[in-house]
N, C-alpha and C positions, 0 to 999 in steps of 0.2 A: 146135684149133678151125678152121674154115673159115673163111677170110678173107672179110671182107664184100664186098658187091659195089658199088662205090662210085659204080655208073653210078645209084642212087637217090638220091644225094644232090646231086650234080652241079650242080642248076639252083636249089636254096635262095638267099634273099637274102644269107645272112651266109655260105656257100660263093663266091657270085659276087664278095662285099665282099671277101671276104679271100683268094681266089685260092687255095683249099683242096678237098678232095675231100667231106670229111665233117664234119660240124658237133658237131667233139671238139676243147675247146680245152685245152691243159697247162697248169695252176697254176702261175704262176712260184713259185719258191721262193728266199725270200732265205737266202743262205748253202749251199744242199744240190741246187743246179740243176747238173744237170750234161750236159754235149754230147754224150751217149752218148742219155739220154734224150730232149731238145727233138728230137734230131735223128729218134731211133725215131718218136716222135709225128708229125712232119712228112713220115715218108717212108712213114707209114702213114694217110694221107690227110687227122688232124687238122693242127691249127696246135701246134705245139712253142713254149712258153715258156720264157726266158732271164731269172731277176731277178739285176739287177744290183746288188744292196745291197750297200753299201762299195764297190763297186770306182769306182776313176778312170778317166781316160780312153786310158791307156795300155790297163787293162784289159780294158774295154772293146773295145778294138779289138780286140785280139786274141784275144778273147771270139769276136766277131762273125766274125773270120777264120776260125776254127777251125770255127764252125756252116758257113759255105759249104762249108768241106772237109768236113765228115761229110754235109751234107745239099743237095740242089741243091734243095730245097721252100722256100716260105715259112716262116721262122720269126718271132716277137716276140721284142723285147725289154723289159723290163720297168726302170721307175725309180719309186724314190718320191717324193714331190713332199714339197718340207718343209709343213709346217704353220703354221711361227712359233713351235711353244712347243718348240722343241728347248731343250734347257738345254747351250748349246755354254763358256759363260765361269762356270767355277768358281774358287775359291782353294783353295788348297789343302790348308787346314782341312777344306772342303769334302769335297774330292775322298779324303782322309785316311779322314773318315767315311764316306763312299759305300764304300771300299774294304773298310773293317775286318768287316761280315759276310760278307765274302766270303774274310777269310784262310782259314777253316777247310778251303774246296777247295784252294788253291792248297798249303799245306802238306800236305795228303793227298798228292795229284798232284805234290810235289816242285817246283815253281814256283814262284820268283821273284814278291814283289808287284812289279807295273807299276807305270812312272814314271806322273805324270802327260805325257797328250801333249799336243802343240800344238792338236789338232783332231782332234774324234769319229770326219768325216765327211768322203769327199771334198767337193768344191767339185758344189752341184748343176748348176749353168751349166757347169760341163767335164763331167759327166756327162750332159747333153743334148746341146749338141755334139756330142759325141762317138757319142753313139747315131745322131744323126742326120745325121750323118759316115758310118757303115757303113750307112745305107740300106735296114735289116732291111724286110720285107713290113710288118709292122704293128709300133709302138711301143704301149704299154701303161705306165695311169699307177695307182696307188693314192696316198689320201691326200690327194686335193685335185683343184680344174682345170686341169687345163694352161694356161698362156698364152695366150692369143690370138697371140702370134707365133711361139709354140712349133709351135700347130696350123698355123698357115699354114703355115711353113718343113717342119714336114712332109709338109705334102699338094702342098708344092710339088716336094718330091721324091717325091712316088709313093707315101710310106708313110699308112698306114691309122692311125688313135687310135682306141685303147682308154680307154675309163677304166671305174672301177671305185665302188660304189654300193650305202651300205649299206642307204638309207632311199631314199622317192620321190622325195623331195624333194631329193638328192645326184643321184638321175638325170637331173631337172627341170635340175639345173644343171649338168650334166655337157651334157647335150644343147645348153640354151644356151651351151655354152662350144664348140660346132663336134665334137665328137666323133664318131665314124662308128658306133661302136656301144658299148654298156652293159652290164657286168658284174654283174649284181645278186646281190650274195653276201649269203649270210643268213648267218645266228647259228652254225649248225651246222659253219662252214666252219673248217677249220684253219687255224692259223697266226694271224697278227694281223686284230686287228679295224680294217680302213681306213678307219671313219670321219672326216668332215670337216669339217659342219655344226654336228653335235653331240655332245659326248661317248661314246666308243663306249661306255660303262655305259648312254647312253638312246636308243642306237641298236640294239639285239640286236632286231633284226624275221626269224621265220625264213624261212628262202629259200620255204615253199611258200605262204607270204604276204604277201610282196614282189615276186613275179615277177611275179603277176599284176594287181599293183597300177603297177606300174614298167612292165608290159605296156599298158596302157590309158593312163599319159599321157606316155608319150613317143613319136614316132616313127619312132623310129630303131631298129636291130633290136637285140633284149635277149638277153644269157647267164647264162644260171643256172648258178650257183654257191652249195654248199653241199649237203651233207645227197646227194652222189648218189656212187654206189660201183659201180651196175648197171643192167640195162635199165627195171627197175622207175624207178629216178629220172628218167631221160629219159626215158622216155612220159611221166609227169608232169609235167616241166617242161615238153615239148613242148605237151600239152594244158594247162596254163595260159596259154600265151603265146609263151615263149623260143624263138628258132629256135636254138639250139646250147644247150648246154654248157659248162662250165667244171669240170676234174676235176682235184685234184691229190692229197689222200692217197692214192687207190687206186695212181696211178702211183707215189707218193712208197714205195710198198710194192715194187716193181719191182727187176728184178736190173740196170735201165739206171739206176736211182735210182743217188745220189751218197752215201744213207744209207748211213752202216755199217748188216755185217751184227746187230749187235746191237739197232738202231735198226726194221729192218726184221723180225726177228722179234717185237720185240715189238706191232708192227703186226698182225702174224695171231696175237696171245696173248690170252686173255681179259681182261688190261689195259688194251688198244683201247677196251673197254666204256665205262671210265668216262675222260674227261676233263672239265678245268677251265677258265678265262676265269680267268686270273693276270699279273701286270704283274713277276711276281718274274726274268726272265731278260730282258728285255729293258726293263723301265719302261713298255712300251706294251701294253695290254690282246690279249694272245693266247689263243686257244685249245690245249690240249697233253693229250697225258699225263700226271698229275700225278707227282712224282720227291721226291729227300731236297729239291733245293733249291725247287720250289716250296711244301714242305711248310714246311722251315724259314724261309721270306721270306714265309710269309702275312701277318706283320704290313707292310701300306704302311708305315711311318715308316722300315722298315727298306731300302726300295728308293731305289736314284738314280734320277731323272728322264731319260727319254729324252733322248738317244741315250748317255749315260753309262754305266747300268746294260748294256745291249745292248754297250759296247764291254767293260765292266769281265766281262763274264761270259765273252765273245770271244776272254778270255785264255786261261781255263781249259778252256774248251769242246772245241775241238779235239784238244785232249789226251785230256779225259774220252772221247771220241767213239774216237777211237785207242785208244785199253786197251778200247774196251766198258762204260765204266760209265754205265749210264744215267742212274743218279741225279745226274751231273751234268752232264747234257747239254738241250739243246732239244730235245724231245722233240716238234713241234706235228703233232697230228690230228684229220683232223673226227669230225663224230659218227656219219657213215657207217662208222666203220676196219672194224665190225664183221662188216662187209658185203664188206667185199676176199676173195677166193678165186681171184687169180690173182697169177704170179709175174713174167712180162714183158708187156711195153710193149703187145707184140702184142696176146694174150690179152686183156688189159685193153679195149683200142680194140673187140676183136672184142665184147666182152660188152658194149659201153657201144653200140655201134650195131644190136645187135638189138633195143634199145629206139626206135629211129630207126623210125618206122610212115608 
């Protein structure tokens, strides 16, 4: 493809905010984010996303080290904000039964059941910190507001906030909460559903009528997310309101993705077609591919409550992901997959900004 010409995008609001060439932002991805790709994304004129789920602040850093070395562009980095109903203090009767529908992978894959641990989740206070210690171009929140000293301590160093917005009424609060600009992810979007206000079951609003409802009452400038794979979605979103985008399975399709190759073919398979909104590999309402384990964890009673379930599956996963078995693996994609027909980072950037008018 001919590479875009990026003297058209140059003077945008949300180009100037974020110190970027083109208004393509990278889906962070927790767990499957990797430095090959944020950094492709940012050296090809959008913003390159970093999620940082599970890691500490050791991590962290040298997370953040290793982006400067692959990319001298602005990149984000991306944290989740707790919510309060994380389920962190179990017994371990508890924790016994949380485990026990899950022996069936672990003895396939040859795996040891987990002990119980001390804690799910690093500490969120060291993982801000610590973000805002490397000084990335923009921080980026899902899952709630950031603090009020959170936002100051960031803009007192230079960096840009993101947050992220399933309903209007999250962006409403999001923008009173100091924010620079808003992620308005609709229903269609892979991965978890980051609701804050209200249950993401009475939150599924889809992105092409949330953008421009999110466009009208806030002021601040809006990214659409969800449901876009090609030039066709960014004209759209662009003419409802958004001035950028927000794309991640098309990249998450990519030979700079962190997906295995198993994970990524099934991305361009007729499988892409159909996915689900399932709480079975993580306890928090995600979009996916459907697989053996979200098939066999349909029933809720049989799932632990976040962040439990997400670490209990975290055992097996990585392994599943290394042999290629899908079926038990996180599979999460939007409703766009169907729509991917490019292979690298490039290609993709290039097809998403000839929708850029």
């Amino acid at each position: 493809m001919t590479p875009p010409d990026f003297t058209a995008f140059r003077s945008t609001p949300i180009t100037e905010l974020l110190g970027i060439d083109a208004p393509v932002v990278l889906g962070p991805f927790g767990g499957v984010s990797s430095v090959q790709l944020t950094a492709a994304v940012s050296d090809g004129g959008g913003l390159g996303s970093y999620g940082l789920y599970g890691y500490d602040g050791g991590a962290i850093r040298r997370t953040a080290a290793d982006l400067r070395e692959a990319t001298g562009r602005p990149f984000a980095l991306n944290l989740w904000i707790p919510t309060g109903d994380e389920a962190e203090a179990v017994d371990q009767a508890d924790f016994d039964r949380f485990t026990g529908p899950l022996k069936p992978y672990f003895e396939e894959l040859g795996i040891p059941l987990p002990e119980m641990p001390a804690r799910y989740l690093p500490d969120y206070g060291e993982q801000v910190e610590a973000t805002l210690e490397a000084s990335p171009a923009v921080v980026s929140f899902v899952f709630g507001v950031p603090a009020p000293q959170v936002v100051e301590d960031a803009h007192r160093r230079g960096i840009k906030v993101l947050g992220t917005a399933t309903t209007v009424e999250e962006a409403v609060a999001l923008e009173a909460g100091g924010v620079d600009a808003v992620v308005a992810s609709g229903m269609e979007s892979g991965g978890h559903r980051v609701s804050f206000l209200r249950p993401a079951d009475e939150s599924l609003v889809g992105t092409f009528a949330l953008v421009p409802q999110v466009a009208d009452a806030v002021r601040i400038p809006v990214i659409a997310a969800g449901g876009i794979a090609d030039r066709r979605g960014v004209a759209a979103a662009f003419a409802l309101g958004a001035e950028a985008v927000q794309v991640g399975t098309a990249f998450l399709a990519t030979r700079e993705s962190a997906a295995v190759p198993a994970y990524r073919s099934l991305l361009f398979s007729p499988s892409a077609g159909r996915t689900v909104l399932t709480r079975a590999l993580s306890g928090r309402l995600a979009r996916g591919i459907p697989n053996r384990v979200t098939t066999d964890l349909a029933d809720a009673r049989s799932i632990a409550p976040f962040p439990i379930q997400n670490w209990l599956t975290g055992r097996f996963r990585p392994e599943a992901a290394a042999r290629g078995n899908t079926g038990l693996m996180s599979l999460w994609a939007g409703q766009a997959a169907p729509l991917i027909r490019h292979d690298t980072a490039a290609d993709v950037l290039a097809e998403l900004l000839a929708g850029v008018g």
